[in-house]
VOGU-3710 file (C-alpha; in Angstrom, 3 decimals, decimal comma):
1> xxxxxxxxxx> 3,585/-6,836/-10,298  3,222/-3,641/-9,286  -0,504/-2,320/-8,181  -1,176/0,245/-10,897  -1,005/0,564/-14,654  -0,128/3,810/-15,875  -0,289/4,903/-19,782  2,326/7,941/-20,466  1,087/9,896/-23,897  4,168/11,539/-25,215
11> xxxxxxxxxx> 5,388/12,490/-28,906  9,127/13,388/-27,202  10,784/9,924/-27,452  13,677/11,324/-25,270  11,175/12,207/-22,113  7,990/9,681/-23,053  11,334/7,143/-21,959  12,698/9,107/-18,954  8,760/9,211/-17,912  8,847/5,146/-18,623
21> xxxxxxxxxx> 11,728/4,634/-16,498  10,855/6,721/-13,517  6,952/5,599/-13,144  8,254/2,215/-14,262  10,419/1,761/-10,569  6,519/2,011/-8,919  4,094/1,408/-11,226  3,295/-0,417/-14,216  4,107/1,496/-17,772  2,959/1,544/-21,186
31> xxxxxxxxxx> 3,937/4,585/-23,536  2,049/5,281/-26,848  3,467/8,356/-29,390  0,281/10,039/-29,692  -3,708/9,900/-29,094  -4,278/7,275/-31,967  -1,455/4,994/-30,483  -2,553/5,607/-26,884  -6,383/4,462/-28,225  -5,030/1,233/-29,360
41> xxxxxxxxxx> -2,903/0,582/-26,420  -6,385/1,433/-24,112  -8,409/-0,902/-26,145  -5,995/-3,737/-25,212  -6,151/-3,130/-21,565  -7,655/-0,041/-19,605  -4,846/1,572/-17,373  -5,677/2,753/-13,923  -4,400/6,553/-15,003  -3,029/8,415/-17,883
51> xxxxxxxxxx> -0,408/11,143/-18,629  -0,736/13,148/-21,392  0,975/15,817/-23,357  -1,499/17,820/-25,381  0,349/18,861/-28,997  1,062/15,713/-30,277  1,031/14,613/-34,003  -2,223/12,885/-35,481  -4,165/13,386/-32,314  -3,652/15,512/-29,679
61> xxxxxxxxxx> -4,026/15,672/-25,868  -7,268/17,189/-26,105  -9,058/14,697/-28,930  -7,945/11,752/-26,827  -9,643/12,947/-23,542  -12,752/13,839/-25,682  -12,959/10,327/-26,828  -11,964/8,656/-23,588  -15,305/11,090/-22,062  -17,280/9,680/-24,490
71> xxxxxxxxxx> -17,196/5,841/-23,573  -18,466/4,993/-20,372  -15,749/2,376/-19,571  -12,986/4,964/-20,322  -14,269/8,090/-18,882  -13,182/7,792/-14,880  -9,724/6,900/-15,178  -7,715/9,818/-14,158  -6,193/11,985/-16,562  -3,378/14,222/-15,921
81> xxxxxxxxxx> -2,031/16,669/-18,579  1,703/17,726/-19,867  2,580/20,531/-21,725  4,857/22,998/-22,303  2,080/25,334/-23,108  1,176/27,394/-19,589  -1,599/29,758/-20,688  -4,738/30,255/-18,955  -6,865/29,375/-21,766  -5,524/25,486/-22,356
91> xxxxxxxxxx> -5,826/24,990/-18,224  -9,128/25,803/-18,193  -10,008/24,189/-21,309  -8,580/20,795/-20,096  -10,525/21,104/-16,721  -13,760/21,892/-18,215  -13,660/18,706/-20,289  -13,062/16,356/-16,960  -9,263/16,546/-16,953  -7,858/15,718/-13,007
101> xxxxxxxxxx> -4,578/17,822/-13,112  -2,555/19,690/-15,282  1,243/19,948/-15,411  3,352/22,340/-17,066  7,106/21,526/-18,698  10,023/21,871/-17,128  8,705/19,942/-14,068  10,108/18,282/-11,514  9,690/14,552/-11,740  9,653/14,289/-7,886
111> xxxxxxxxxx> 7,147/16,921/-8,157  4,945/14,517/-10,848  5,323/11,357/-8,909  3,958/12,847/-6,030  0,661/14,228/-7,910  0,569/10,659/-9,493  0,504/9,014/-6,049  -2,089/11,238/-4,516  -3,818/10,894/-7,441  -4,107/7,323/-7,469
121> xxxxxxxxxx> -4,558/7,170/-3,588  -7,735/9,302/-3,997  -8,905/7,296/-6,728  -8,496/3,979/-4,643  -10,304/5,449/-1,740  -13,460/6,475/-3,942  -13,750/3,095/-5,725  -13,649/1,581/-1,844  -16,257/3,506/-1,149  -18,150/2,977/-4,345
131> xxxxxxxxxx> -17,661/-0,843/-3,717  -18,407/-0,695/0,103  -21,981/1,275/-1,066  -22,658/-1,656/-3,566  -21,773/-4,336/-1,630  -24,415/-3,751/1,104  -27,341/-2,809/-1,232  -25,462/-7,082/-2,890  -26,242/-7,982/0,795  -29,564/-6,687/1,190
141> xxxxxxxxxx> -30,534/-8,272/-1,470  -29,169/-11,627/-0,627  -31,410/-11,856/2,682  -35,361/-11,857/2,843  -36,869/-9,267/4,695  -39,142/-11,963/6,881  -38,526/-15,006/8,485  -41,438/-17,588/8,430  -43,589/-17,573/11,329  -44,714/-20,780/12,756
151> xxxxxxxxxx> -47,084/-21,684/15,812  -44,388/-23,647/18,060  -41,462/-22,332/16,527  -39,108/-19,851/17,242  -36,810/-18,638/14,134  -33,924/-16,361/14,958  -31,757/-14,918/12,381  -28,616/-12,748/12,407  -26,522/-11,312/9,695  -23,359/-8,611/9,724
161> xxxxxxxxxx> -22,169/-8,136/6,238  -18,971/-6,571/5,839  -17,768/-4,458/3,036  -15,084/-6,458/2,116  -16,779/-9,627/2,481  -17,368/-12,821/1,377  -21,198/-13,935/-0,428  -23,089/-14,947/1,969  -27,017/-16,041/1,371  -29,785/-16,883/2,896
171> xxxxxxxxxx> -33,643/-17,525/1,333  -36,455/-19,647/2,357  -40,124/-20,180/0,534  -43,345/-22,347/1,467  -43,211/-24,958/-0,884  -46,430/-25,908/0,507  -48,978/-24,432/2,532  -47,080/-25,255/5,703  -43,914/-27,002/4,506  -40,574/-24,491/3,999
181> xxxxxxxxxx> -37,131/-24,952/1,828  -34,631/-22,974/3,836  -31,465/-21,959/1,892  -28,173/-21,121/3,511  -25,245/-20,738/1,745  -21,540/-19,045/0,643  -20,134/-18,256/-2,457  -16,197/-18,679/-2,328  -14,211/-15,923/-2,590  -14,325/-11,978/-1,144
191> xxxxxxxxxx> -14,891/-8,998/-1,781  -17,464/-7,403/-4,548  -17,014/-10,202/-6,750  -17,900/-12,983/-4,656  -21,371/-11,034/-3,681  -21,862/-10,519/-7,022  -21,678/-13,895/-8,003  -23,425/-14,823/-4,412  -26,420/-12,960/-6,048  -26,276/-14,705/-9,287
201> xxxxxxxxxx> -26,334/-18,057/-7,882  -29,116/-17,351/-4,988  -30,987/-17,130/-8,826  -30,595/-20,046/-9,308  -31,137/-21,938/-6,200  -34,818/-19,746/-6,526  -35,598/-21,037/-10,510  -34,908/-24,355/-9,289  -36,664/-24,677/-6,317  -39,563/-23,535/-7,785
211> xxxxxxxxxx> -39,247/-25,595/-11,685  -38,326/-28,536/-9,349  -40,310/-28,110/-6,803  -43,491/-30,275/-8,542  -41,758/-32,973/-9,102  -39,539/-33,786/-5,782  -39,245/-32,350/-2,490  -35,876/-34,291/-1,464  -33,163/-31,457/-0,776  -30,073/-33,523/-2,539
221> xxxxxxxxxx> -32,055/-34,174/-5,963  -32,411/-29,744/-5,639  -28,883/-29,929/-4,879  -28,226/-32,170/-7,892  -29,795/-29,523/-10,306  -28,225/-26,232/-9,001  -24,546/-27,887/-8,833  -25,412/-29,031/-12,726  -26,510/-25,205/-13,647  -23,635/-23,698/-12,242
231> xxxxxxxxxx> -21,331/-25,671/-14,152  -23,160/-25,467/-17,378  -22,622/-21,334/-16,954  -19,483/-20,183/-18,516  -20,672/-16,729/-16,651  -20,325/-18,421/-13,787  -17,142/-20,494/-14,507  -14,450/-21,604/-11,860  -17,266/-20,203/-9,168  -17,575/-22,538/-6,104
241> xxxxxxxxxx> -19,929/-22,096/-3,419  -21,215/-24,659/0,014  -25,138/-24,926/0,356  -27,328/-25,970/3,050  -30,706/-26,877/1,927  -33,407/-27,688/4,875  -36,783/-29,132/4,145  -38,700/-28,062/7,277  -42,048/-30,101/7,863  -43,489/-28,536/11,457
251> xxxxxxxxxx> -46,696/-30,876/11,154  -44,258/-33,674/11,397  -41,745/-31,879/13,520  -39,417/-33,091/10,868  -36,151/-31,722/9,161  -34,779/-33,159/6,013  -31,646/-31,622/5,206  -28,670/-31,833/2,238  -25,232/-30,537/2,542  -23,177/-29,146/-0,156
261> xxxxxxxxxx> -19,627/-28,459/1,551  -21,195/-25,911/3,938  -20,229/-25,652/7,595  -22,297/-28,317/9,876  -24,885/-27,320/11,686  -25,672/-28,180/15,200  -28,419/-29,839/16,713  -29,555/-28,495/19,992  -31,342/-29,100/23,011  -32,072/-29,597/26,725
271> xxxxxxxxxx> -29,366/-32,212/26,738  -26,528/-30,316/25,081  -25,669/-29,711/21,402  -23,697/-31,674/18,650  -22,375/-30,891/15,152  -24,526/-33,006/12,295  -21,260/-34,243/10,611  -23,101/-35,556/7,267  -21,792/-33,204/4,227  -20,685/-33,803/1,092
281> xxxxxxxxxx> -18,544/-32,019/-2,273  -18,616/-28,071/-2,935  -20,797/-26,967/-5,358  -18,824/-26,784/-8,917  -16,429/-29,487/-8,440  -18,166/-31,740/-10,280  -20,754/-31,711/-13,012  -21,585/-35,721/-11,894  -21,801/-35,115/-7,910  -24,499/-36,888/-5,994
291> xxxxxxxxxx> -26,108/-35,617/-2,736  -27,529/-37,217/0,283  -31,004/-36,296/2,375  -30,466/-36,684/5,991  -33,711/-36,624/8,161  -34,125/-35,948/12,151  -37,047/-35,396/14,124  -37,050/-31,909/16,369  -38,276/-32,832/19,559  -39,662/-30,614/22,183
301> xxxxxxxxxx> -37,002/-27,787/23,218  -34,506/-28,849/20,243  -33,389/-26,841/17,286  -30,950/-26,893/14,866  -28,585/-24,086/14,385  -27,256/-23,267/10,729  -24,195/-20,283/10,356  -21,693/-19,322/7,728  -17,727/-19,545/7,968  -17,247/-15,947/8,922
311> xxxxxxxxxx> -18,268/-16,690/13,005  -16,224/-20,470/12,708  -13,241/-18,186/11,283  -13,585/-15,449/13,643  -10,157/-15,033/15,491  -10,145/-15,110/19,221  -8,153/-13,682/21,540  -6,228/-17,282/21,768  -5,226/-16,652/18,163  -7,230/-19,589/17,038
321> xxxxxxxxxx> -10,236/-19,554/15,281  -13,518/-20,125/17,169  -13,709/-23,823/15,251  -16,486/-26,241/15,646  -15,710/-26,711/19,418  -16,149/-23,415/19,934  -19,602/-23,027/17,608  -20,669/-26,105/20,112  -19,764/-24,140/23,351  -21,296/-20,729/22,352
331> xxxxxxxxxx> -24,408/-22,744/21,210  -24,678/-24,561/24,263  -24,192/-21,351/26,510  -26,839/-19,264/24,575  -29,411/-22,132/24,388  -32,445/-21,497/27,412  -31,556/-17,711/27,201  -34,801/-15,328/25,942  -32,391/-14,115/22,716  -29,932/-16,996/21,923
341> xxxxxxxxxx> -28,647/-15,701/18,982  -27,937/-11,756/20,382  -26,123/-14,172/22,991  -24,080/-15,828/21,325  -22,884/-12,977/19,184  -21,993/-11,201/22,229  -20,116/-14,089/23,549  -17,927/-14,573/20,440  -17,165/-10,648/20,102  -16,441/-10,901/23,889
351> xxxxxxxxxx> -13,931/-13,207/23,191  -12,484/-11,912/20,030  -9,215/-9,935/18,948  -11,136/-6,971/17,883  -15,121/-7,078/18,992  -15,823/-6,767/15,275  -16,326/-9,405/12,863  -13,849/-9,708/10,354  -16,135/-11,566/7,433  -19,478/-11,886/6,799
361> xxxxxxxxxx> -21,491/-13,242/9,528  -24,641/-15,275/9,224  -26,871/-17,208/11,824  -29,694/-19,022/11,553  -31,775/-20,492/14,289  -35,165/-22,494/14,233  -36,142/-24,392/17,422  -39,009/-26,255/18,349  -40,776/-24,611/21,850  -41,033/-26,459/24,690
371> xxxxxxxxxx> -44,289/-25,645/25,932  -47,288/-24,517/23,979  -46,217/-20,879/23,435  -45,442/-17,954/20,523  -42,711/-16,350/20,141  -42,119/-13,621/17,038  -39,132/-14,220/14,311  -36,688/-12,488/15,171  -33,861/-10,527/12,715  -30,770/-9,261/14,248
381> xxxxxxxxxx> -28,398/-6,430/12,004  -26,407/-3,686/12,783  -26,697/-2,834/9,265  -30,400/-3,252/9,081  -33,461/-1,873/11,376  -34,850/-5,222/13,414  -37,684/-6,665/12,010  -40,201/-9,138/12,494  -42,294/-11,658/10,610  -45,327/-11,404/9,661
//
């Protein structure tokens, strides 16, 4: 199908059809007799641009881009007007009331299809950059602006959203004085949508936590309840998205984790590193799915190290994706260095087809110290000044 939909105005029946056939071999084309018609035909199913002649029976050129300016889902798609009449008077008029470009008969149709395509090529570059601006105010959103701060603790995070995409999200809150819920997750899907819904469902994860929050503390019965309230959202329907919940007890040195589908974290430490392979279904599979807590004790100079699919995706210079192996191996060569995480970014990049990241990129790193020392959160963005907890 082609990539456009174009709606061609035109009382003529002899040229609205040569106009049908000849955008037809590009684009996709609807044809309506006269303003009235071409209102219907809009109402049904907005097109991305629409040529116009102005005097038309019943309502003309003119009346219809009046009422397309006066509905706000109607009144940016681009308007181009055809008419035989070439006086000043009507050009002006139909650029004062928003029209894009104005074409007087006999024209070439080479001539219009190359206005159309420009037209529609500067349209497609302002709604990328319209998306691109929304998208990163969706990602701001999606990540907190501290990380938790904890004597004998280091916690590293990193996070590269890309315009394009995917919804990735990241929250944490003291359930108790001293006790944290960490929340890392990924909405399926790219793009504006997927943040969109990313946001939605970090909204969630948030009511739950904290209506649930009195009456258990065990990651997979949280789990339980968000899968159940994004099913029961028809807003929300045919959305799937992993999650990582991590109960984080320092007193105890303890982390109690559930896995919804997300990719596995790794355990780290003096003695190497290894992938916690415990995970179970995707969120919004299925409205019955049951979760399991998984405990381990951090000891001294271990930490767990929690990421999203756009660094286990990332394509290397091999051609193959980095992979688990690879997560393991960049782990293992940033762990003992003063900034682990700016390490291993650089070592992936280094490594990469292009030292950009193609997705959204999210890393999250908590360790236990091994000596009695502080070190300050640290939050790593090139889209976002560095800053540090409280």
């Amino acid at each position: 199908m082609a990539e456009y939909s174009i709606l061609v105005v035109e009382d003529e029946h002899t040229l609205r059809r040569l106009l049908e056939y000849r955008l037809g071999k590009l684009y996709t084309v609807r044809t309506a007799a006269n303003g009235e018609e071409a209102l219907e035909k809009i109402a049904e199913e907005l097109p991305q641009l629409i040529i116009s002649d102005i005097m038309m029976p019943k309502m003309d050129g003119f009346a219809l881009q009046t009422a397309l300016q006066e509905r706000k889902d109607t009144r940016a798609i681009p308007f181009i007007f055809l008419t035989a009449k070439a006086d000043e008077a009507s050009r002006l008029k139909g650029l004062r009331t928003g029209v894009d470009d104005y074409i007087t008969k006999p024209f070439d149709l080479d001539q219009l299809l190359s206005r159309v395509e420009r037209l529609l090529d500067r349209t497609k570059m302002f709604q990328t950059q319209l998306d691109a601006r929304i998208g990163k105010d969706f990602s701001r959103k999606l990540m907190p602006k501290r990380l938790p701060d904890v004597a004998g603790y280091r916690t590293l995070f990193y996070n590269s959203p890309r315009d394009h995409g995917g919804g990735d999200i990241f929250d944490w809150t003291e359930f108790r004085p001293g006790s944290y819920f960490i929340t890392i997750g990924d909405v399926m899907g790219k793009g504006l949508q997927a943040k969109f819904y990313a946001f939605s469902f970090l909204g969630y994860i948030r009511s739950t936590l904290h209506t649930m929050m009195h009456t258990t503390n065990s990651p997979a019965e949280l789990m339980k309840r968000v899968n159940q309230a994004l099913m029961g959202d028809a807003t929300l329907d045919d959305t799937f998205a992993s999650l990582l919940l991590l109960r984080w007890e320092p007193a105890k040195n303890m982390i109690t984790y559930a896995n919804a589908g997300h990719c596995r974290p790794v355990l780290t430490g003096p003695r190497g590193s290894e992938i916690l392979t415990h995970s179970d279904i995707i969120l919004g599979l299925d409205q019955n799915a049951q979760f399991k807590d998984t405990s381990l004790v951090l000891n001294p100079g271990s930490g767990i190290v929690a990421y999203t699919d756009g660094i286990l995706e990332q394509r290397m210079k091999s051609g193959e994706q980095l992979g688990e192996e690879g997560i393991i191996e960049t782990v293992e060569s940033a762990y003992g260095s003063a900034e682990p995480v700016e390490r291993m970014i650089d070592s992936v990049l280094d490594d990469s087809e292009t030292r950009e990241f193609g997705d959204d990129v999210l890393i999250f790193w908590l360790q236990r110290l091994a000596v009695r020392e502080h070190r300050e959160p640290r939050w790593f963005s090139p889209f976002t000044d560095v800053s540090e907890g409280a």
